[in-house]
C-alpha positions as CSV (number, residue, x, y, z in Angstrom):
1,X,0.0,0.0,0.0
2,X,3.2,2.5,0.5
3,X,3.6,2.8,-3.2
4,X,0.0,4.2,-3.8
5,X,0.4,6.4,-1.0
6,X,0.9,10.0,-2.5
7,X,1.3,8.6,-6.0
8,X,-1.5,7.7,-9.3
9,X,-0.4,4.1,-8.7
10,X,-2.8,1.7,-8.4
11,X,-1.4,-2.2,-7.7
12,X,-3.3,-5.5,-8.2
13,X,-3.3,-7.6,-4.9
14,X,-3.8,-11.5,-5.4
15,X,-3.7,-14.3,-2.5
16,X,-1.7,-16.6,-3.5
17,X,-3.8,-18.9,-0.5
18,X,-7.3,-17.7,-1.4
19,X,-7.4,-16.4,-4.4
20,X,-9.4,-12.8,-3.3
21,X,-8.3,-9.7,-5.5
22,X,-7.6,-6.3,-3.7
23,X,-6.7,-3.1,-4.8
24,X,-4.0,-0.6,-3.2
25,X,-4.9,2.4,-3.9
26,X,-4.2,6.3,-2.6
27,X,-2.5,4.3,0.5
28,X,-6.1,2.4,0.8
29,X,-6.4,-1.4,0.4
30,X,-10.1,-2.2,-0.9
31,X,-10.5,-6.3,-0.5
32,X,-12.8,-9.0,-2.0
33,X,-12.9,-6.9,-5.6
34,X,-15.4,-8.5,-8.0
35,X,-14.0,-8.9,-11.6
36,X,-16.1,-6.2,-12.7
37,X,-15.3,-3.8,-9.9
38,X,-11.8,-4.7,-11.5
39,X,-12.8,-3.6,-14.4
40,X,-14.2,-0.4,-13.5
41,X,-11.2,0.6,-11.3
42,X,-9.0,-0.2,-14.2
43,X,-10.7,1.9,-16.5
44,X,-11.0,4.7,-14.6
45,X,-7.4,4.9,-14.1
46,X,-6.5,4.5,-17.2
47,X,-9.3,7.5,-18.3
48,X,-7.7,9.5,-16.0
49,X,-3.6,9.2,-16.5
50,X,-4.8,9.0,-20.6
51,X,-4.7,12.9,-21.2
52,X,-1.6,13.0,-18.6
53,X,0.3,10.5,-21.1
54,X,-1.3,12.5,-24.1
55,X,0.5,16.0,-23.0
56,X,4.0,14.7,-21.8
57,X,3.8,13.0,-25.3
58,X,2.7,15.9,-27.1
59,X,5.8,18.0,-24.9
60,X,8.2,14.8,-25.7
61,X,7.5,15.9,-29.9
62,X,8.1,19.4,-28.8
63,X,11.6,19.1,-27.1
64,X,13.3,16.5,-29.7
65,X,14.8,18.0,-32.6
66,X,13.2,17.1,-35.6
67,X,15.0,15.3,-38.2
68,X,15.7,16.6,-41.8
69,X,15.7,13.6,-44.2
């Protein structure tokens, strides 16, 4: 749960003994996630960090030199 606290990470908890799926998230651990509650967690996150990646790609084109054929 450290590694979510104060950052976007979200991690993917599995029991190795039982099998149940948690989420770490925002220094939180939510247990006994349903595939679809998977699902929606997953997709929200990725919703949300998707303009994020879009402007440090668009700033990425920016800052490298463009090459002259």
């Amino acid at each position: 749960m450290g590694v979510t606290l104060g950052s976007d990470a979200l991690v993917i908890v599995v029991s190795e003994e039982t099998g149940i799926v948690s989420i770490a998230m925002n220094g939180n651990l939510i247990r006994h996630v349903s595939s679809e509650e998977l699902r929606r967690h997953l997709t929200t996150a990725v919703v949300e960090t998707t303009p994020l990646v879009e402007r440090l790609q668009r700033t990425m084109r920016r800052k490298s030199p463009v090459e002259e054929a």
